[in-house]
C-alpha positions as CSV (number, residue, x, y, z in Angstrom):
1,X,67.4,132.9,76.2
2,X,66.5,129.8,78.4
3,X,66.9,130.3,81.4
4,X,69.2,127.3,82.8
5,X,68.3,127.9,86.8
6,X,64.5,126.5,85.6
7,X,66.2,122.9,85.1
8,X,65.9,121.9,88.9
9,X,65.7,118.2,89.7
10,X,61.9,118.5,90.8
11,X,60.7,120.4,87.7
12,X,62.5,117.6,85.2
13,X,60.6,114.9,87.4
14,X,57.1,117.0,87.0
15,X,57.6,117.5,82.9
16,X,59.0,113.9,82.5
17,X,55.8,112.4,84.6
18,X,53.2,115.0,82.4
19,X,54.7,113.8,79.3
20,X,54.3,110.2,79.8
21,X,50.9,110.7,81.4
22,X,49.9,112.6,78.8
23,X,48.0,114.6,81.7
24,X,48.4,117.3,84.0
25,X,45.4,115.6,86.7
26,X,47.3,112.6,86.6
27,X,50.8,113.6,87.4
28,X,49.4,115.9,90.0
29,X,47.8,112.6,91.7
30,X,51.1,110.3,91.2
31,X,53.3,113.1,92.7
32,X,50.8,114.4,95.8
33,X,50.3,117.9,93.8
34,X,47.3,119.8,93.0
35,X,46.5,119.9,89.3
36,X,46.6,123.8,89.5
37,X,50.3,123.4,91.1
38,X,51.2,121.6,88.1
39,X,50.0,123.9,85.5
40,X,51.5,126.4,87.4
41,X,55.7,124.5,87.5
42,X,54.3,124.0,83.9
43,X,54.1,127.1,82.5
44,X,56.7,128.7,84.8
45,X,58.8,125.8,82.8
46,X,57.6,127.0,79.6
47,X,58.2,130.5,80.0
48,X,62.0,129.6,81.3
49,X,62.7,127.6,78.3
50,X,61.0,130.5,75.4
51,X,58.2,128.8,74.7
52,X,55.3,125.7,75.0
53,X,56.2,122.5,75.8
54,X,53.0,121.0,75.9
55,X,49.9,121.1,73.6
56,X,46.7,121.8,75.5
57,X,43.6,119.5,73.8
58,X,40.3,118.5,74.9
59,X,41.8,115.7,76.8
60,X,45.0,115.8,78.3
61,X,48.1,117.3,76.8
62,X,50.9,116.2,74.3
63,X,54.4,117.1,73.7
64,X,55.2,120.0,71.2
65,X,58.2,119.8,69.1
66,X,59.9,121.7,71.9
67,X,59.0,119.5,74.4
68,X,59.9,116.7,73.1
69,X,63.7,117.7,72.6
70,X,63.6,119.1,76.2
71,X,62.2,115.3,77.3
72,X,64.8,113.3,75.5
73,X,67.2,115.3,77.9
74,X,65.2,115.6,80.7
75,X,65.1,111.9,80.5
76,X,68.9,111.2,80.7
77,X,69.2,113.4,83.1
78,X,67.0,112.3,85.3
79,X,68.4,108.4,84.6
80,X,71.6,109.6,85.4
81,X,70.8,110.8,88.3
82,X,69.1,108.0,89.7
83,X,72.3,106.2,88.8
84,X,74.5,108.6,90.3
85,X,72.3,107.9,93.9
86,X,72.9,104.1,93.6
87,X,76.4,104.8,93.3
88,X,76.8,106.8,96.5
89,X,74.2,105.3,98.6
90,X,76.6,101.6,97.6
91,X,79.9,103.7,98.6
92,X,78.2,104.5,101.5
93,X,77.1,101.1,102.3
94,X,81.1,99.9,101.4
95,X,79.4,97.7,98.7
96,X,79.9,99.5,95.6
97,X,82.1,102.9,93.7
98,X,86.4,101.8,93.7
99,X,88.8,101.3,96.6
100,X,92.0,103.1,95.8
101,X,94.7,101.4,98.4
102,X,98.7,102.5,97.8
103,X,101.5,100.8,99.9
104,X,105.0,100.6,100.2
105,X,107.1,97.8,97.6
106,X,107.4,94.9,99.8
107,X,103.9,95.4,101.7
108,X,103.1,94.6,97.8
109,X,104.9,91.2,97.7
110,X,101.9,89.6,100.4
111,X,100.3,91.4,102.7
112,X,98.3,93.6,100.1
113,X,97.6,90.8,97.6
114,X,96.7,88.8,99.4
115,X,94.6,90.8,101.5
116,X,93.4,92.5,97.8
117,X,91.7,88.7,97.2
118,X,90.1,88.4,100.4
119,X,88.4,92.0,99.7
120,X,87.4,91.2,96.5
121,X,85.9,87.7,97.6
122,X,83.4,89.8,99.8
123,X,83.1,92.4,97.9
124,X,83.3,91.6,94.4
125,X,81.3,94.6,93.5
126,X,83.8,97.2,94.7
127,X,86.3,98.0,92.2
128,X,90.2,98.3,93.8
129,X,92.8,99.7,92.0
130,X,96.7,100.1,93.3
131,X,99.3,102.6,93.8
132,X,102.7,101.5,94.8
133,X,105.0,104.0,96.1
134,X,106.8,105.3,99.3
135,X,105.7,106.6,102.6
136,X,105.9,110.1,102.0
137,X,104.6,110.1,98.8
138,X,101.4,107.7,99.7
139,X,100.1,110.2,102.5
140,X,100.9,112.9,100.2
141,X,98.5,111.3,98.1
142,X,96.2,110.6,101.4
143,X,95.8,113.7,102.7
144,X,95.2,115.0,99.0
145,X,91.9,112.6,98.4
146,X,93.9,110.1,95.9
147,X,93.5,107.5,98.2
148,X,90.7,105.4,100.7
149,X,93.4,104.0,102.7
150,X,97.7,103.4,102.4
151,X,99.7,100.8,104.3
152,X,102.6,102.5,105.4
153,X,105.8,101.9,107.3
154,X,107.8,103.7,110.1
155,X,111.4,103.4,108.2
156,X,113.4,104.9,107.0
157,X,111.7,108.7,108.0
158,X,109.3,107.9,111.0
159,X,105.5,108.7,110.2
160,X,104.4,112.1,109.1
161,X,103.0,114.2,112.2
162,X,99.7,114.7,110.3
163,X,98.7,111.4,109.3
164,X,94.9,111.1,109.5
165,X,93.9,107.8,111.3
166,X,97.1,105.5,112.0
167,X,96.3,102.1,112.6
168,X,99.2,99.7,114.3
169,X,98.7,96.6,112.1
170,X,102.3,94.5,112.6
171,X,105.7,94.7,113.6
172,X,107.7,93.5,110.2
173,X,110.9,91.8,111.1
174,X,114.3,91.4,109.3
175,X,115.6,88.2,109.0
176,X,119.0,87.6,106.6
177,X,119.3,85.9,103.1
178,X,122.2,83.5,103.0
179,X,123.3,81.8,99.9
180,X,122.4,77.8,100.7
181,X,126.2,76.9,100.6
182,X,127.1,79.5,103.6
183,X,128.3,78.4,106.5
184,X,125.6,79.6,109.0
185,X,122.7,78.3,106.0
186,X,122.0,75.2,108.2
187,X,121.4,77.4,111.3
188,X,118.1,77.5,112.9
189,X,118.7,81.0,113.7
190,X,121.8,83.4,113.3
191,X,123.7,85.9,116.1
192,X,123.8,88.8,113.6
193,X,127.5,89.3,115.8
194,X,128.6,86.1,113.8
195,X,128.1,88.0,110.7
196,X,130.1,90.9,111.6
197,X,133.2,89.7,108.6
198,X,130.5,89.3,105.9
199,X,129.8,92.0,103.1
200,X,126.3,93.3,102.8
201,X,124.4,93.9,100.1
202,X,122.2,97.4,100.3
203,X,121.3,100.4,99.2
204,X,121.2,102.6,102.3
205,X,118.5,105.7,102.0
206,X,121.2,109.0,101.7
207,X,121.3,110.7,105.0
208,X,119.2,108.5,107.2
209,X,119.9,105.8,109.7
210,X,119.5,102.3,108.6
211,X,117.6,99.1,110.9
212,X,121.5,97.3,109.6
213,X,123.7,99.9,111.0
214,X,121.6,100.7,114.2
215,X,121.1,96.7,115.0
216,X,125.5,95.9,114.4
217,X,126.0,98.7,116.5
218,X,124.0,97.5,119.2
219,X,125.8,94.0,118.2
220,X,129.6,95.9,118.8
221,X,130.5,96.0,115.1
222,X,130.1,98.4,112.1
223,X,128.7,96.4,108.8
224,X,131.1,96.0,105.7
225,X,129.7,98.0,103.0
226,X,129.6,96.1,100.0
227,X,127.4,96.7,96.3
228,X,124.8,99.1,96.6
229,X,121.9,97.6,95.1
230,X,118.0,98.9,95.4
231,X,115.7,96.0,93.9
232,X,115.0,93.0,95.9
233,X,115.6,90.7,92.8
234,X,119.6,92.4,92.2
235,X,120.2,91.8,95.8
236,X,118.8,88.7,95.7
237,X,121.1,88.1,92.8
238,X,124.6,89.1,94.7
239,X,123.5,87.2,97.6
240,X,123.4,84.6,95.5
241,X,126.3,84.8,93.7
242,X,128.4,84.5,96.9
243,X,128.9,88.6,96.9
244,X,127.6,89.3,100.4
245,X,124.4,88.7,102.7
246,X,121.3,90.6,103.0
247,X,118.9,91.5,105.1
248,X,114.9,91.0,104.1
249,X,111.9,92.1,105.2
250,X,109.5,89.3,106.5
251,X,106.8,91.0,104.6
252,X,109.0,89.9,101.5
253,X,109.8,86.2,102.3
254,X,107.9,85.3,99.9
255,X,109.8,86.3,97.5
256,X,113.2,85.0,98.1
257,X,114.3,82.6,95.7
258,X,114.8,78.7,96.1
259,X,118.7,79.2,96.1
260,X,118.4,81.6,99.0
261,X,117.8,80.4,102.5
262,X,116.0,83.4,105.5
263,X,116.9,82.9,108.8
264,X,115.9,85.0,111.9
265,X,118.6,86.9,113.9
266,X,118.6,85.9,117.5
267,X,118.8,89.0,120.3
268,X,118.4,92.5,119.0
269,X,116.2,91.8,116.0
270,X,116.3,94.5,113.6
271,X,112.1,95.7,112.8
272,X,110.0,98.3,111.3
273,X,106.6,99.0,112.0
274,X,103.5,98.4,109.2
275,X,100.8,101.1,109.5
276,X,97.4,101.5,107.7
277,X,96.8,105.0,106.9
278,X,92.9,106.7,106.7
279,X,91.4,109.7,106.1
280,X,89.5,111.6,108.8
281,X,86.3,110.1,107.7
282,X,87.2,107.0,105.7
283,X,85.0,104.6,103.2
284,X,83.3,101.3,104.6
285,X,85.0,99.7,102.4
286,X,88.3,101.0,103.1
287,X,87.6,100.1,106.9
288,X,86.9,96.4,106.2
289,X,89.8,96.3,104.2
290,X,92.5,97.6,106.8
291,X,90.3,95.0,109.3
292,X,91.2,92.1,106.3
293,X,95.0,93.5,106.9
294,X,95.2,93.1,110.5
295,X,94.5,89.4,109.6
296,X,97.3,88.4,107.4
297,X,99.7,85.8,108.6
298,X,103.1,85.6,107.8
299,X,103.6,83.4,105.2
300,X,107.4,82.1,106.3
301,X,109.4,83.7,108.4
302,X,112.6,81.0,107.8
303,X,113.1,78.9,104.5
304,X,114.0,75.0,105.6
305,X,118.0,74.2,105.3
């Protein structure tokens, strides 16, 4: 039976440089060994795998049946291997392997894009693939290895108290969607206490606190509950259709339509905070990217009346 422990990187090197030398001298001079050290890993090699691998003639050696089977593998192997090094010594470098980001919905609507382009620009050569999902579920992911870095927010839970490296990156502001006819629509800026009569259109997490509830409080009113509605493109919708207001994330302006008009609340301004998440010991890559992030501009933080 062969035995499998003979098949050490530096034995595969030794039979793969004998067999295309053809010689045991000269792969003893290419690799720095004594030609008695390589007849020696030879036929320790040989005895390990049940039998000859090389022919012995008058001058130099060939490859018995045997040997050439075990060459034809010890060949891949050995290319894969070299492969496998380029691989990690390019992770390591942050120039190569796949950059696994995750972030919350509305990070998704800009600041990741955009930020995803600017990466891949610089380095086209690193793969990137995306997860969308929410805080909890991202550092879940995080802390599990399934991801190089997550951009994460502070609402509605807070930030896990074992987050690996938290980095600050913005403060995302919430400005509120009024249908272009409304009366406030040609405002520079709203009081959010001259929206205390209107409906608004949300979908509240169960049991926790929301920015709209804690900001009219502070404002001397309680919001008027109205359709509870969880994508941005159905609130979007109602607001709209005249059934209420919203409030919107300025990471999402983007993505308010043409009918809709954003306009920042003057005083207490309703905000969550943006985070990027990394592990303990993070990629190069993923490092440059959270830098890219820290970058981003706003791209509107009001639509024009």
């Amino acid at each position: 039976m062969t035995d499998m422990n003979a098949f050490d990187t530096g034995a595969l090197r030794l039979f793969d440089e004998v067999a295309k030398s053809g010689s045991f001298t000269a792969a003893a001079e290419l690799l720095g060994y004594t030609q008695s050290a390589v007849s020696r890993r030879i036929a320790a090699l040989e005895r390990a795998t049940g039998g000859p691998l090389f022919e012995r003639l008058a001058r130099g050696v060939r490859l018995t049946p045997a040997g050439v089977a075990l060459h034809r593998h010890a060949v891949a192997v050995l290319d894969r291997l070299e492969r496998a090094s380029e691989e990690l010594a390019a992770i390591h470098r942050g120039s190569g392997g796949t950059l696994r980001v995750g972030a919350f919905a509305t990070a998704n609507v800009d600041l990741v894009p955009v930020t995803l382009k600017r990466f891949a620009e610089r380095r086209p050569e690193v793969g990137l693939r995306l997860v969308e999902g929410l805080t909890t579920r991202l550092m879940e992911r995080l802390q599990a290895g399934a991801l190089d870095v997550a951009v994460i927010s502070d609402y509605p839970a807070g930030l896990p108290a074992d987050g690996g490296r938290i980095v600050p990156l913005r403060e995302d502001r919430l400005l509120v969607a009024l249908p272009r006819a409304h009366r406030l629509a040609a405002e520079p800026d709203v009081d959010l206490r001259d929206l205390a009569d209107e409906t608004w259109i949300e979908a509240a997490p169960r049991g926790q606190p929301t920015l709209l509830v804690t900001a009219c409080a502070a404002a001397g009113f309680t919001p008027r509950s109205g359709l509870r509605v969880a994508e941005w493109t159905g609130k979007f919708g109602c607001v709209a259709a005249g059934l209420g207001v919203t409030l919107v994330p300025e990471l999402a302006a983007r993505a308010v339509p043409a009918d809709l008009v954003l306009r920042p609340l003057r005083g207490l301004v309703p905000a969550r905070k943006v985070y990027a998440a990394l592990p303990d010991v993070p990629l190069p890559s993923a490092r440059e990217f959270v830098r890219l992030l820290g970058e981003w501009q706003v791209c509107t933080t009001a639509s024009p009346p």
